[in-house]
C-alpha positions in Angstrom: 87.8 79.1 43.6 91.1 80.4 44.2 89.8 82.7 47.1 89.0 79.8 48.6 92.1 78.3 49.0 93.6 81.3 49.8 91.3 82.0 52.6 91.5 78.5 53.7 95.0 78.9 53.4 95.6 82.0 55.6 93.5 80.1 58.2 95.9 77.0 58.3 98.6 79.3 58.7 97.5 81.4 61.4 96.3 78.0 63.1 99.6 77.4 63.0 101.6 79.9 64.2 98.7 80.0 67.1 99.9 76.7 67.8 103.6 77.2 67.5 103.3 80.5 69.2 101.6 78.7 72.1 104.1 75.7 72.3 101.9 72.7 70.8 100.0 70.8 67.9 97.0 69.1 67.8 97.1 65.7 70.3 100.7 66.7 71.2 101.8 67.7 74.9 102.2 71.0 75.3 105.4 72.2 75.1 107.4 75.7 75.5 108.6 76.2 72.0 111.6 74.6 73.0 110.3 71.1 72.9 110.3 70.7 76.6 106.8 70.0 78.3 105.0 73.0 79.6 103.4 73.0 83.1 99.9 74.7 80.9 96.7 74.4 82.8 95.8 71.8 80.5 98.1 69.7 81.3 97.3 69.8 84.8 94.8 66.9 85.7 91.5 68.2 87.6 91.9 65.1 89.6 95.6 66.1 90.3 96.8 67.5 93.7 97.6 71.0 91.8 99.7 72.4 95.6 102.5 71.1 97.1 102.6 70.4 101.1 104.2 73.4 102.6 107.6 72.7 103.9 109.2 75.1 106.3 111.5 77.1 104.4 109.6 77.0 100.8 108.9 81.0 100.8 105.5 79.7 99.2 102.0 81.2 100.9 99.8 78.5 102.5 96.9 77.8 101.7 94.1 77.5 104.4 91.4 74.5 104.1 88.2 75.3 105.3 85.2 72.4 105.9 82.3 73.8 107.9 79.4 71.7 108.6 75.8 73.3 107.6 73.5 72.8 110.3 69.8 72.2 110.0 69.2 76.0 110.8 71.5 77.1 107.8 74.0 78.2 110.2 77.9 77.4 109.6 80.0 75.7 112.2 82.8 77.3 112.1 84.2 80.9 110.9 86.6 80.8 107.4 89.9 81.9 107.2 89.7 85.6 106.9 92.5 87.9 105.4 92.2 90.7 102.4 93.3 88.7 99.5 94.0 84.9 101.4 93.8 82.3 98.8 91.0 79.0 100.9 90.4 76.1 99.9 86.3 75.9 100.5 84.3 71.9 101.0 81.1 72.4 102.0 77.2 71.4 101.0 74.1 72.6 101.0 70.5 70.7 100.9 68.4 74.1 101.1 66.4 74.3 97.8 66.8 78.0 98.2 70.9 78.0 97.6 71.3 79.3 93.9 73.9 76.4 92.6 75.3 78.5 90.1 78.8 79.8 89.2 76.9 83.5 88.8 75.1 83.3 91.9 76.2 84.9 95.3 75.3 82.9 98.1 75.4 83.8 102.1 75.7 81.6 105.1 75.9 83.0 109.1 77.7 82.2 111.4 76.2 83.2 114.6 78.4 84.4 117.7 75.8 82.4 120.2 74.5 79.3 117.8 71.5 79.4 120.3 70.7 82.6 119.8 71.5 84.5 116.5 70.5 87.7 117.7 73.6 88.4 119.2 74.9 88.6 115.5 77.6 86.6 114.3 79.1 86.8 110.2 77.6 86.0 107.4 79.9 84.6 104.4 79.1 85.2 100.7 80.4 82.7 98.4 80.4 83.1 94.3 81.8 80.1 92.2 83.0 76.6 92.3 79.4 75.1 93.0 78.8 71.4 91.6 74.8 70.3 92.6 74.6 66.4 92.5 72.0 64.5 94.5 70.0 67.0 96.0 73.4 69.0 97.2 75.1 71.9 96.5 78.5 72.1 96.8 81.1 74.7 97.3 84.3 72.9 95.9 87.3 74.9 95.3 89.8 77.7 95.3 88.4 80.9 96.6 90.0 84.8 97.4 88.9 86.3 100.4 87.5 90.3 100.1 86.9 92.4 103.4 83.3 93.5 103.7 83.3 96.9 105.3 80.5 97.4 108.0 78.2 95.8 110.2 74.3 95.7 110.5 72.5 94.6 113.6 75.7 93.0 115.0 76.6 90.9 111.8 79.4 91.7 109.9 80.1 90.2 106.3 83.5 88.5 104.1 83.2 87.1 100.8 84.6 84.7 99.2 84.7 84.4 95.0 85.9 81.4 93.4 89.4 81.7 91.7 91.3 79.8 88.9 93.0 76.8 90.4 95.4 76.4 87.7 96.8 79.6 87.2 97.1 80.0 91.1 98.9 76.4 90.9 101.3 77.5 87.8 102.2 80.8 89.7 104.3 78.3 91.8 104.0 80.7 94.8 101.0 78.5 96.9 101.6 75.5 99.3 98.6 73.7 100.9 98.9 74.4 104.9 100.4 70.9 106.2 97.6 70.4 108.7 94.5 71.7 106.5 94.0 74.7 108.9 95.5 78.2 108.6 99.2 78.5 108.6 
């Protein structure tokens, strides 16, 4: 018997210094250790704007919205964002039953040069992460790095996109959403 509160008791104190070591206490706020509120990913809302507006001047890197439209031939309307390492913000949907609406899943779109003719090549994006399917649609909703894609085959070339933690980006305090949605 007296193992067993021992071992219970060496669990309620390591709860505990977990939760003074990381600043809180069960169904308080977070806090720093100090008593001041913490900016923790918890306590961000998912419903909460996580970026500021830019503002000229802020020294903080932009962040570049991208909304194509998917056409009935699967094609995108319009290229991403592209830079080695560019933080986008991604909104778009897909009705194909083929699209694999899972978080694991690598998905690819193109983006034809001539939309009337995709022979001419054009880029295909791959997209990993941030997918939500709700009536019949799968969406691409998030926060997403941008990787270069060395090569080309038959004229298309290739970026990818995988899906990045929005509140550890938005805690970094170094990201500002572009003020017109587009890139900075």
């Amino acid at each position: 018997m007296q193992g067993t509160f021992a071992c219970r008791t060496a669990a309620a104190i390591a709860a505990s210094l977990c939760l003074v070591a990381c600043g809180s206490s069960p169904g308080a706020p977070a806090t720093d250790g100090n008593g001041t509120a913490s900016t923790a990913a918890a306590d961000v809302p998912a419903t909460a704007a996580p970026f500021p507006a830019c503002k000229a001047g802020d020294g903080r890197t932009a962040i570049p919205t991208w909304n194509p439209m998917l056409g009935d031939a699967g094609y995108l309307s319009s290229a991403p964002p592209q830079q080695d390492g560019m933080v986008v913000r991604i909104d778009f949907g897909s009705l194909d039953a083929s699209v694999d609406c899972t978080d694991e899943a690598m998905n690819s779109f193109g983006v034809p040069e001539d939309p009337s003719d995709a022979s001419y090549g054009g880029l295909y994006v791959n997209i990993k992460g941030n997918t939500n399917y709700a009536v019949g649609e799968c969406r691409f909703s998030g926060y997403y790095m941008n990787e270069n894609v060395p090569g080309m085959h038959q004229g298309w070339t290739e970026t990818y996109f995988g899906a990045v933690d929005m509140q550890a980006l938005a805690l970094s305090n170094k990201y500002c959403l572009a003020a017109d949605g587009g890139t900075p």
